[in-house]
Biopython code that builds the backbone (N, CA, C, O; Angstrom):
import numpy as np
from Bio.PDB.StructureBuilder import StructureBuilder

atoms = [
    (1, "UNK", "N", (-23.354, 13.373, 16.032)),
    (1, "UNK", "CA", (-22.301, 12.505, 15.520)),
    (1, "UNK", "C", (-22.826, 11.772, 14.287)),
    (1, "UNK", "O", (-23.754, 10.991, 14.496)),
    (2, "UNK", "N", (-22.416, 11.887, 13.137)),
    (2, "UNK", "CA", (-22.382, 10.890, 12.094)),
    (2, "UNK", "C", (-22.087, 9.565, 11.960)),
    (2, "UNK", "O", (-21.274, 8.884, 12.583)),
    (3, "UNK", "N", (-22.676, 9.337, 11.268)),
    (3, "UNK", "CA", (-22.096, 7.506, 11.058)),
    (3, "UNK", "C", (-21.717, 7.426, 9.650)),
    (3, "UNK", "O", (-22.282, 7.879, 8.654)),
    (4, "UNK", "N", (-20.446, 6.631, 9.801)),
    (4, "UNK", "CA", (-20.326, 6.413, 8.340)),
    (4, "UNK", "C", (-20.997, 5.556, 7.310)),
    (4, "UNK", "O", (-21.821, 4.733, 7.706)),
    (5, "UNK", "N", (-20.751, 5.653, 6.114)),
    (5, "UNK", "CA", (-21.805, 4.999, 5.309)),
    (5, "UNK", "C", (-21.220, 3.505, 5.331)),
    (5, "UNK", "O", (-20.136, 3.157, 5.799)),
    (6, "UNK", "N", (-22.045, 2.825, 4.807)),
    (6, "UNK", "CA", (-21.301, 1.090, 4.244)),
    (6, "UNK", "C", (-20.032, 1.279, 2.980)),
    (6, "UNK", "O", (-18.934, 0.724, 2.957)),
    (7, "UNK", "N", (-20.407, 1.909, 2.330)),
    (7, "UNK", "CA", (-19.573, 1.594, 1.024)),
    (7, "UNK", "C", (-18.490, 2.314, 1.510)),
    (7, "UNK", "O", (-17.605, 2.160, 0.668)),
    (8, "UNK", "N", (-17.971, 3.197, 2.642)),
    (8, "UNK", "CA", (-16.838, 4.126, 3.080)),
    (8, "UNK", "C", (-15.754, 3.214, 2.963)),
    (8, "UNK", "O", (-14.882, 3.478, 2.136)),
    (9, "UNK", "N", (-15.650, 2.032, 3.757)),
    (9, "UNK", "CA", (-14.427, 1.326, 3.759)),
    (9, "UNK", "C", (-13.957, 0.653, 2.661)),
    (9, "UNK", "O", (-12.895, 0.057, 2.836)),
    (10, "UNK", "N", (-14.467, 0.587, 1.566)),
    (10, "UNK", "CA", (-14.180, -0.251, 0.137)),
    (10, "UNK", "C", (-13.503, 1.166, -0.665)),
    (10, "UNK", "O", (-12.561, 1.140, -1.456)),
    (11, "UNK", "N", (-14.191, 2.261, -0.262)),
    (11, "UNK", "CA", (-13.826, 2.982, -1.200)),
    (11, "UNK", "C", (-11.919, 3.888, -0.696)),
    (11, "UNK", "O", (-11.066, 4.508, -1.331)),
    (12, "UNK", "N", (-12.090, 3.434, 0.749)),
    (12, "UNK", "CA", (-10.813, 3.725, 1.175)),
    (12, "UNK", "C", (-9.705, 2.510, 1.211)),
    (12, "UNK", "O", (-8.522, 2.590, 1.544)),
    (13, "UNK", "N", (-10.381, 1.460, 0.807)),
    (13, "UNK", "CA", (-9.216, 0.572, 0.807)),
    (13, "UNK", "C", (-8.709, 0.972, -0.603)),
    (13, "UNK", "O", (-7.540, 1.269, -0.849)),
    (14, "UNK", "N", (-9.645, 0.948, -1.427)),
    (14, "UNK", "CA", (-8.723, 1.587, -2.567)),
    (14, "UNK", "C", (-8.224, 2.690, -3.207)),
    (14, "UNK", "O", (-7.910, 2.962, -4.366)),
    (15, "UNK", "N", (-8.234, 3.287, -2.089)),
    (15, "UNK", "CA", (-7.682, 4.787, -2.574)),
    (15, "UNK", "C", (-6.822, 5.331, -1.885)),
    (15, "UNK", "O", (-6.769, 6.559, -1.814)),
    (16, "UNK", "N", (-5.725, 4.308, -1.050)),
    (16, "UNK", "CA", (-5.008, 4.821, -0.217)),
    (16, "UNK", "C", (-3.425, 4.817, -0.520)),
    (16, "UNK", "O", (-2.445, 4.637, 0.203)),
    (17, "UNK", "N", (-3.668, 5.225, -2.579)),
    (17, "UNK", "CA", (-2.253, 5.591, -3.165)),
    (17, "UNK", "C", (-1.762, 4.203, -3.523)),
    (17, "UNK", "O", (-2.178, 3.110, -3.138)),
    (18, "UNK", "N", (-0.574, 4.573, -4.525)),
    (18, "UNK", "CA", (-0.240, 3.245, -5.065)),
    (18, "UNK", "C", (0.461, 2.305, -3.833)),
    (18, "UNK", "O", (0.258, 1.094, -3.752)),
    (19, "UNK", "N", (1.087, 2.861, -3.144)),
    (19, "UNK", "CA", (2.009, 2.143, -2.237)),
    (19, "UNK", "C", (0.922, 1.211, -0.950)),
    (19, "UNK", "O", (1.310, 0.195, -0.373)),
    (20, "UNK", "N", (-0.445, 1.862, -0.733)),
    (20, "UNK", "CA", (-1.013, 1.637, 0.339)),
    (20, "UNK", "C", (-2.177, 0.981, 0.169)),
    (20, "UNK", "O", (-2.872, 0.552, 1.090)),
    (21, "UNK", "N", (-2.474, 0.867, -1.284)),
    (21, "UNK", "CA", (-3.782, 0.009, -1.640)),
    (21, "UNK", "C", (-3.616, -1.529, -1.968)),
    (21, "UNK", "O", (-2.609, -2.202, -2.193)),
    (22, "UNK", "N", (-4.698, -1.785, -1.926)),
    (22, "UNK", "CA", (-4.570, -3.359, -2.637)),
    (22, "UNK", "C", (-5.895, -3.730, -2.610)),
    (22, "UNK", "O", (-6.743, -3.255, -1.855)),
    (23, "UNK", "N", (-6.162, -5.074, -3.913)),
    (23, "UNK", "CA", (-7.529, -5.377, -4.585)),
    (23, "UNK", "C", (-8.175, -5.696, -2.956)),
    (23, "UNK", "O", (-7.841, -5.846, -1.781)),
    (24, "UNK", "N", (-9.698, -5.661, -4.167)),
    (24, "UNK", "CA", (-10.737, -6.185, -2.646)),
    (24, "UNK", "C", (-10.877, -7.597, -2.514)),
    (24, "UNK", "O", (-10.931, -8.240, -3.563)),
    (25, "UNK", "N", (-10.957, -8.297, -1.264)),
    (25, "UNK", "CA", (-10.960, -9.609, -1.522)),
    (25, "UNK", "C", (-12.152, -9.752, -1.946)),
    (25, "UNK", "O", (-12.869, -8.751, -1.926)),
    (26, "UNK", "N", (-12.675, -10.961, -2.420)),
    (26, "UNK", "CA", (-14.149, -11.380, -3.207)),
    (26, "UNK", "C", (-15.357, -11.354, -1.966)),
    (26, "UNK", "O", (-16.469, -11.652, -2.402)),
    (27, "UNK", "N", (-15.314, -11.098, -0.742)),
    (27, "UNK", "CA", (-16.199, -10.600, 0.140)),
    (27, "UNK", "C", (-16.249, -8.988, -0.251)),
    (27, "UNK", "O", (-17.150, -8.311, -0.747)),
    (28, "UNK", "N", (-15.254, -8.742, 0.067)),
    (28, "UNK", "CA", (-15.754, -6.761, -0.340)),
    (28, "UNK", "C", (-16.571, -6.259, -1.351)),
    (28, "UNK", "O", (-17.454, -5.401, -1.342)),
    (29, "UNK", "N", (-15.837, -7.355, -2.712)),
    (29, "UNK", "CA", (-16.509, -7.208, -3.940)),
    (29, "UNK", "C", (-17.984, -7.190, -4.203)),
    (29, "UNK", "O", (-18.911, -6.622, -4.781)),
    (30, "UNK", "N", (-17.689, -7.974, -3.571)),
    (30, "UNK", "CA", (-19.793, -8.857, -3.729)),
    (30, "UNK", "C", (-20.521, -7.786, -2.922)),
    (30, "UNK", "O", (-21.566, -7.329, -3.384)),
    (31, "UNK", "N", (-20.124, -7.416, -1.930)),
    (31, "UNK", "CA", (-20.558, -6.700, -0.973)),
    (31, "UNK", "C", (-20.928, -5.166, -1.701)),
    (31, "UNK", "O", (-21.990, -4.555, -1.587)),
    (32, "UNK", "N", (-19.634, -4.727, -2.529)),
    (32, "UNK", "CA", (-19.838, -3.411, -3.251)),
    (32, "UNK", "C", (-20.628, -3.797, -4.137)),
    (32, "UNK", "O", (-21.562, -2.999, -4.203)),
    (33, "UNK", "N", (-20.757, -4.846, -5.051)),
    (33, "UNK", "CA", (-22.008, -4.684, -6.202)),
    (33, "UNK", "C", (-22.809, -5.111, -5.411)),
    (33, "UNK", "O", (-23.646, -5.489, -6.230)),
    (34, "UNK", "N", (-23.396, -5.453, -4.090)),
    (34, "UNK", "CA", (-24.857, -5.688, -3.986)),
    (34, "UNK", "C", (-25.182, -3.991, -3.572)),
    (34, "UNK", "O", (-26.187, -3.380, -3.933)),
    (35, "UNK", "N", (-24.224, -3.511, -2.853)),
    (35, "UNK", "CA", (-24.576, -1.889, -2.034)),
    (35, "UNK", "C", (-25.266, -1.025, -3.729)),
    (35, "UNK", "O", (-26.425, -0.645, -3.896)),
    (36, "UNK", "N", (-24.203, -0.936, -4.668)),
    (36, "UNK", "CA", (-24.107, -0.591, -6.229)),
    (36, "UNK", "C", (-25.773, -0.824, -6.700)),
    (36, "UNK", "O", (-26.703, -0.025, -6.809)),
    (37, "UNK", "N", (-25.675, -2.259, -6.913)),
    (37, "UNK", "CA", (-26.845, -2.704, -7.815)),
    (37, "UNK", "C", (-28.534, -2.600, -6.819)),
    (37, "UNK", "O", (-29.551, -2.741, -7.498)),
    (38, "UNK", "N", (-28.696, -2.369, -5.344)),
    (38, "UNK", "CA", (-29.064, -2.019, -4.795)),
    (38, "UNK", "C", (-29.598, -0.358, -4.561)),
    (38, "UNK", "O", (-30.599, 0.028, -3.957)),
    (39, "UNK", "N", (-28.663, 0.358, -5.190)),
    (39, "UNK", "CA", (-29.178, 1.397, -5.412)),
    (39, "UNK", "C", (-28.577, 2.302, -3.936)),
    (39, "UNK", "O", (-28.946, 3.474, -3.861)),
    (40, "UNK", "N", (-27.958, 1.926, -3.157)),
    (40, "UNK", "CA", (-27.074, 2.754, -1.962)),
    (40, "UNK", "C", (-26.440, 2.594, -1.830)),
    (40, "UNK", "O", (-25.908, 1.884, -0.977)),
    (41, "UNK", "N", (-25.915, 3.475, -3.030)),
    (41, "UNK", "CA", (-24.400, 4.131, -2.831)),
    (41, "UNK", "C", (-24.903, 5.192, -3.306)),
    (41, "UNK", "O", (-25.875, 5.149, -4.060)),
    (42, "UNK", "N", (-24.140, 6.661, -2.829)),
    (42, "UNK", "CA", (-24.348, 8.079, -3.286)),
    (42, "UNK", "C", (-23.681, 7.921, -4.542)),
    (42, "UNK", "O", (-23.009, 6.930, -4.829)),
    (43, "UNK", "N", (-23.899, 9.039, -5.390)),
    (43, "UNK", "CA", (-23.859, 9.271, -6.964)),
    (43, "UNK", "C", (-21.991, 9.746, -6.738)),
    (43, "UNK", "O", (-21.178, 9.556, -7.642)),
    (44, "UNK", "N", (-21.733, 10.163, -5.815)),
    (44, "UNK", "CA", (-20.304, 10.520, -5.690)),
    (44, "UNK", "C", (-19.734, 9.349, -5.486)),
    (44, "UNK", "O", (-18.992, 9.035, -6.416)),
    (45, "UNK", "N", (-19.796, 8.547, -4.587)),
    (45, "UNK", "CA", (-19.603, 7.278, -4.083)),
    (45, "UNK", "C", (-19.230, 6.245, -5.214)),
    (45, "UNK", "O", (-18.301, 5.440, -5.278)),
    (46, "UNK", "N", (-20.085, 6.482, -5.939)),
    (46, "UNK", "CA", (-20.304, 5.689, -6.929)),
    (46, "UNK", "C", (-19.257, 6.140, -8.253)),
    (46, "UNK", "O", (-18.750, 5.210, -8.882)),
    (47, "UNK", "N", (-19.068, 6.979, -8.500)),
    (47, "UNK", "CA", (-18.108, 7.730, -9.145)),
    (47, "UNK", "C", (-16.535, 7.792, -8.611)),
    (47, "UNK", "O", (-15.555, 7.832, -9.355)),
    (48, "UNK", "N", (-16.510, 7.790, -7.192)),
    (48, "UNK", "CA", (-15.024, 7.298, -7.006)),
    (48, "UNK", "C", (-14.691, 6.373, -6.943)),
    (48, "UNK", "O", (-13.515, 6.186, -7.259)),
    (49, "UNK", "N", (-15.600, 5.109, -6.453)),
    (49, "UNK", "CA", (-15.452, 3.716, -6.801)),
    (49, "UNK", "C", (-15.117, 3.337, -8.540)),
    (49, "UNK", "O", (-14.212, 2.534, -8.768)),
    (50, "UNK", "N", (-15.505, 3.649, -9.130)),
    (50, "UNK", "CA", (-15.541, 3.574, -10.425)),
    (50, "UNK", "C", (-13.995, 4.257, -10.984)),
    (50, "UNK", "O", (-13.232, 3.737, -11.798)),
    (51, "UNK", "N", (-13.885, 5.092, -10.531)),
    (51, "UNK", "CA", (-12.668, 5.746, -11.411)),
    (51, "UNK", "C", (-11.661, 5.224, -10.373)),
    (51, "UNK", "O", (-10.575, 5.098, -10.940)),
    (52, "UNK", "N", (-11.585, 4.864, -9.050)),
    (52, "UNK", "CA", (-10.234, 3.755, -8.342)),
    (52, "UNK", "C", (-10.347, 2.490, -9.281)),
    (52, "UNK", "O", (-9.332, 1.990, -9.766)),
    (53, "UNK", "N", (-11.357, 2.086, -9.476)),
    (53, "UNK", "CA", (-11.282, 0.879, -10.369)),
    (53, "UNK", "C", (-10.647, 0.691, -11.472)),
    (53, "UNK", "O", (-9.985, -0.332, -11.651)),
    (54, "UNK", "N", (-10.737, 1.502, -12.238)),
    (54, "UNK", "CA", (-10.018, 2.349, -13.526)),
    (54, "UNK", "C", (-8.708, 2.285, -13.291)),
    (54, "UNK", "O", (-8.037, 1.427, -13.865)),
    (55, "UNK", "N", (-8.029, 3.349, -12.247)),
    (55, "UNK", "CA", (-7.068, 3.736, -12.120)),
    (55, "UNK", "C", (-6.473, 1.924, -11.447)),
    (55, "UNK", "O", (-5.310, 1.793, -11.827)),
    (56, "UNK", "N", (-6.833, 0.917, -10.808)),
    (56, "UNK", "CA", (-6.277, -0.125, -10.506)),
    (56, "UNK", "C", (-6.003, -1.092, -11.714)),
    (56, "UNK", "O", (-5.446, -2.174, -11.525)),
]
sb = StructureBuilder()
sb.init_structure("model")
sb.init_model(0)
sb.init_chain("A")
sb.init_seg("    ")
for serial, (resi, resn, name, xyz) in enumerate(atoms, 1):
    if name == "N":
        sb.init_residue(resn, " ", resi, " ")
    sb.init_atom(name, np.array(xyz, "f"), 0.0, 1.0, " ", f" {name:<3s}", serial, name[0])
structure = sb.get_structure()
């Protein structure tokens, strides 16, 4: 059985289409740039976070 990663749920709150998403509150945030600037997040991870960001 797998476990999911940390950054999984940030990256699905925002990617769940225009109708179903919404911003991160300033806990998630902080939380994604420490995972980010920390250096764990996968290179994909990191790339869909980035382009939901874009697209928000």
């Amino acid at each position: 059985m797998t476990t999911e990663h940390p950054f999984a749920p940030i990256i699905r709150t925002l990617g769940k289409g225009k109708s179903g998403s919404r911003a991160l509150t300033q806990e998630e945030a902080h939380a994604a740039m420490q995972m980010i600037l920390a250096d764990q997040v996968e290179p994909m991870q990191l790339g869909a976070f980035l382009m939901l960001m874009r697209v928000k």
